[in-house]
C-alpha positions as CSV (number, residue, x, y, z in Angstrom):
1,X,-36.2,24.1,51.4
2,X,-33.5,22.1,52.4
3,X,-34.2,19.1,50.6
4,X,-34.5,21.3,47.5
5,X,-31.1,22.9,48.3
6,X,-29.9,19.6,48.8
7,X,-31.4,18.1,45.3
8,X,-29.9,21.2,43.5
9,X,-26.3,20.5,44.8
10,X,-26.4,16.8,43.9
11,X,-27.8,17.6,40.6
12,X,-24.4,20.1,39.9
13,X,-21.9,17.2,41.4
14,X,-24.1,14.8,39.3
15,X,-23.4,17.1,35.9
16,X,-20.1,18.0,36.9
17,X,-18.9,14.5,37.1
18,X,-20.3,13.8,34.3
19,X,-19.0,16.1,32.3
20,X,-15.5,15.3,33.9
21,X,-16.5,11.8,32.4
22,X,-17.5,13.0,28.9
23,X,-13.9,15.1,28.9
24,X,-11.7,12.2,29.8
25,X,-13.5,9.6,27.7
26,X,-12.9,12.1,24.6
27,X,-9.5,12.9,25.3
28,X,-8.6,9.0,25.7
29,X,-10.4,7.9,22.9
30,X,-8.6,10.4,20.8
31,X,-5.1,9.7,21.8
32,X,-6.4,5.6,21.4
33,X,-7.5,6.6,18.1
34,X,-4.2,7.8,17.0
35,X,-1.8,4.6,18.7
36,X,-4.6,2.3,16.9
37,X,-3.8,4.0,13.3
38,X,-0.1,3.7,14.6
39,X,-0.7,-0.1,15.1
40,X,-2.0,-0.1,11.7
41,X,0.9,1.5,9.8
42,X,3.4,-0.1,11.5
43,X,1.6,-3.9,10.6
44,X,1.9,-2.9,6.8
45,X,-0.9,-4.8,5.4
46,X,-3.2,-1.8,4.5
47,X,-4.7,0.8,6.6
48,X,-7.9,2.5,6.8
49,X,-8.9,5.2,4.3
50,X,-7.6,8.6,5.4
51,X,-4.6,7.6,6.7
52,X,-3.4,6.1,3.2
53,X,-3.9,9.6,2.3
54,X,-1.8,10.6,5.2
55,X,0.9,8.1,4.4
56,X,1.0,8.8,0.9
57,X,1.5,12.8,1.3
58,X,3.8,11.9,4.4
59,X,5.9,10.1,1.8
60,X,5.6,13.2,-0.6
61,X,6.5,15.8,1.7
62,X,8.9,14.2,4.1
63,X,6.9,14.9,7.1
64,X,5.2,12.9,9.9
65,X,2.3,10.7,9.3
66,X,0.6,12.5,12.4
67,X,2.1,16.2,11.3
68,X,0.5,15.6,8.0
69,X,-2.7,14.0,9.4
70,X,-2.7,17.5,11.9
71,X,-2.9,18.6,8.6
72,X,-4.9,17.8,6.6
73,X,-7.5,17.4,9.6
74,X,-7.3,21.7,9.8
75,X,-7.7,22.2,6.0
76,X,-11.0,19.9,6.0
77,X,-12.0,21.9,9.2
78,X,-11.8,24.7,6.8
79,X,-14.3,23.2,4.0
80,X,-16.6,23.4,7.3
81,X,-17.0,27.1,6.7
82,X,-19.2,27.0,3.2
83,X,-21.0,23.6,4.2
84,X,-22.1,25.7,7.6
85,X,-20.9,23.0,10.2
86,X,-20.2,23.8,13.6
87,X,-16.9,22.0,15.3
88,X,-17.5,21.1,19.0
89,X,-15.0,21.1,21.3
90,X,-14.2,17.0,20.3
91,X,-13.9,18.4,16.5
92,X,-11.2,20.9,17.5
93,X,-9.4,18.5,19.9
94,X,-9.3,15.5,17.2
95,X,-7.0,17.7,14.6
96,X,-4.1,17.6,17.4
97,X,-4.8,15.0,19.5
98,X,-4.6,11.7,16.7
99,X,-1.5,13.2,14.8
100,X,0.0,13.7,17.9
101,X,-0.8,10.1,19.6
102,X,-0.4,8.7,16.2
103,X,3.4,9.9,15.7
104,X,4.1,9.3,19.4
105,X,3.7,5.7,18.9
106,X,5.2,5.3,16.1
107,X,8.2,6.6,17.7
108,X,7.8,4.0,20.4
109,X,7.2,0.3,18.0
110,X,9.7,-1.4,17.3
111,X,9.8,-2.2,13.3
112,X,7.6,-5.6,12.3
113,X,8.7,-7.5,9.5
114,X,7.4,-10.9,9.7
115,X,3.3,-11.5,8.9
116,X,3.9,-13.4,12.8
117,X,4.6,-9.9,14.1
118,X,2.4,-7.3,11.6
119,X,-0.8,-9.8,11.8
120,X,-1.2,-9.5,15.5
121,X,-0.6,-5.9,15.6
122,X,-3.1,-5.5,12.5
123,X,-5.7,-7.3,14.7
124,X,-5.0,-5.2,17.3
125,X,-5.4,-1.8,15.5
126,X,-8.5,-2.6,14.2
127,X,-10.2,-3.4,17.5
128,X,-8.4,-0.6,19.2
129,X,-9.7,2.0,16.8
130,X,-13.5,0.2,17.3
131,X,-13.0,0.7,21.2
132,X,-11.7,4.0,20.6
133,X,-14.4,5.4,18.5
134,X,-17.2,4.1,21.1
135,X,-15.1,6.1,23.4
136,X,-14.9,9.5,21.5
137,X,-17.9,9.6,19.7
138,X,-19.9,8.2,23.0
139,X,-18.5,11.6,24.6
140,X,-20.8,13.6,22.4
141,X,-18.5,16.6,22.0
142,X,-19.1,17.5,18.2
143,X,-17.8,14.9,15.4
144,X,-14.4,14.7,14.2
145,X,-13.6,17.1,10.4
146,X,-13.4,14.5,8.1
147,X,-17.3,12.6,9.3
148,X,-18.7,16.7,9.5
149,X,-17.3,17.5,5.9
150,X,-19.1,14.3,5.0
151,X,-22.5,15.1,7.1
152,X,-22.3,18.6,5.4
153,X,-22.0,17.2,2.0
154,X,-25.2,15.2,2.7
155,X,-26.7,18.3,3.9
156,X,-25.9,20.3,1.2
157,X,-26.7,17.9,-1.5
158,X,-29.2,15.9,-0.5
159,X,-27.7,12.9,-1.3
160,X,-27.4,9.6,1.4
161,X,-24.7,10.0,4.1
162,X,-23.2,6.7,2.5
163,X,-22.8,8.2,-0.8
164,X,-20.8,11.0,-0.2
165,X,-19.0,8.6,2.3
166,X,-18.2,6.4,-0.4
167,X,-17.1,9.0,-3.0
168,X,-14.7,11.0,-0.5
169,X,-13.1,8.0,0.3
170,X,-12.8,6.1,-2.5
171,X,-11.1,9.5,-3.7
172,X,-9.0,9.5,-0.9
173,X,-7.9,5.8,-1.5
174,X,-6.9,6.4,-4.9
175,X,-5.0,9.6,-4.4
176,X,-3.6,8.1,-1.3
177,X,-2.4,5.3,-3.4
178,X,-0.8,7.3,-5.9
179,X,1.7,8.8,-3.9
180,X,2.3,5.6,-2.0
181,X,0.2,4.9,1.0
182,X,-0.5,1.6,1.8
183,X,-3.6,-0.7,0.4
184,X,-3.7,-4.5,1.6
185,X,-5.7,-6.6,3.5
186,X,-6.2,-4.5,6.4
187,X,-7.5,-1.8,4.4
188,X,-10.6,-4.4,4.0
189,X,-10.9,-5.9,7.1
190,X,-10.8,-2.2,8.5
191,X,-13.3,-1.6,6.4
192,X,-15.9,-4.6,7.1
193,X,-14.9,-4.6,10.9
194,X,-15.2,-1.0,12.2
195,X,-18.8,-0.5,11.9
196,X,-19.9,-3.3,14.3
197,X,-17.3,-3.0,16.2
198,X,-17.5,0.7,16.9
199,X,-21.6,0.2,17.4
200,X,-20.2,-2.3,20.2
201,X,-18.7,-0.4,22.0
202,X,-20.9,3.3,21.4
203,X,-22.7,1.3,23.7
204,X,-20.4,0.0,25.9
205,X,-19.0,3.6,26.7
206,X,-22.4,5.3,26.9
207,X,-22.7,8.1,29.0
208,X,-25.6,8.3,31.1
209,X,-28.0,11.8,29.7
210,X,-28.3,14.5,32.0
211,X,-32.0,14.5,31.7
212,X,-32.9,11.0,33.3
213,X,-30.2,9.5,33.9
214,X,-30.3,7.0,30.9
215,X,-27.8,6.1,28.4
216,X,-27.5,7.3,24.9
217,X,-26.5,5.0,22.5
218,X,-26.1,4.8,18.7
219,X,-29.3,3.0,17.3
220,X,-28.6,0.9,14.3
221,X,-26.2,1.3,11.8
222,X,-23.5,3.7,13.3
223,X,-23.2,6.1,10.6
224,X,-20.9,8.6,12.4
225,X,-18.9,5.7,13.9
226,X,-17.7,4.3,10.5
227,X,-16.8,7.5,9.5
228,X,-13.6,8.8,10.2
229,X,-12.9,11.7,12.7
């Protein structure tokens, strides 16, 4: 009886710290998230899909890049409604959490305008947002708006994950572009990097199931990693 008492109690401390683990891994990841799309904007040599959306409406409307990404993030929560997607605690936290880390800095860079300046800080985006996506998405607490609008287009359509991945984007590109977000260089190596490097680290930051104790990893190609949250 007591051994059984005993094996229940470390059972709770062993799902409570875990859970504690899942919480702060998210909430890191998140706010890394945001100062690695920072990095990016303030390099100037392209940045990754939705965020030349961001820029270009930022540009448009005189707000924040983060305010607007806050955004837009809530308004493609809302498409979640008709495609029947349910946000997770992680879906709810990424709206707030990216503007806000993503503004905050920004406020804190100091400009770049030399290539010996933006490319090291390009560089550095990119594999920040790769460690930071291992670090949210590992976390398993629901995916961000923007990769469930695209999961719930594949579910309502039928069509491949990386098709309606590759329409909503390319859309978002263009329209981004339009009103003056940025395209360059980065926006391709972003584009070629963040799938093997965020399938790196999904397995790096891991956290062990409750179950047996294993670790839950992404097996193959990433999908939810390359999309954006």
């Amino acid at each position: 009886m007591h051994q059984a008492t005993t094996t229940t109690g470390g059972h709770f401390l062993s799902t409570k710290n875990r859970l504690g683990r899942r919480l702060i891994q998210l909430y890191i990841g998140l706010a890394l998230y945001g100062a690695s799309s920072a990095l990016l904007v303030q390099a100037g040599l392209g940045l990754e899909p939705w965020n030349v959306l961001h820029q270009g409406l930022a540009e448009l409307t005189g707000l924040t890049i983060g305010v607007v990404s806050i955004f837009v993030g809530a308004a493609v929560l809302l498409l979640w409604i008709p495609l029947r997607q349910r946000p997770g605690l992680g879906t709810v936290s990424n709206v707030f959490v990216v503007g806000i880390a993503m503004d905050g800095t920004l406020a804190a860079l100091p400009e770049a305008h030399t290539l010996a300046v933006q490319i090291p800080l390009l560089v550095a985006g990119i594999v920040l947002n790769g460690v930071a996506t291992g670090l949210y998405i590992a976390a398993r607490f629901g995916p961000g708006p923007r990769d469930g609008l695209m999961t719930g287009l594949h579910q309502r359509t039928g069509r491949s994950i990386r098709l309606m991945r590759t329409a909503v984007e390319v859309a978002v590109v263009a329209t981004g572009f339009v009103l003056g977000g940025t395209i360059g260089i980065g926006t391709v190596l972003y584009a070629v990097s963040i799938g093997p490097l965020a399938q790196l680290f999904l397995r790096v930051f891991a956290v062990p199931s409750a179950s047996d104790g294993s670790t839950v990893v992404a097996k193959g190609q990433p999908q939810r990693a390359i999309l954006r949250p």
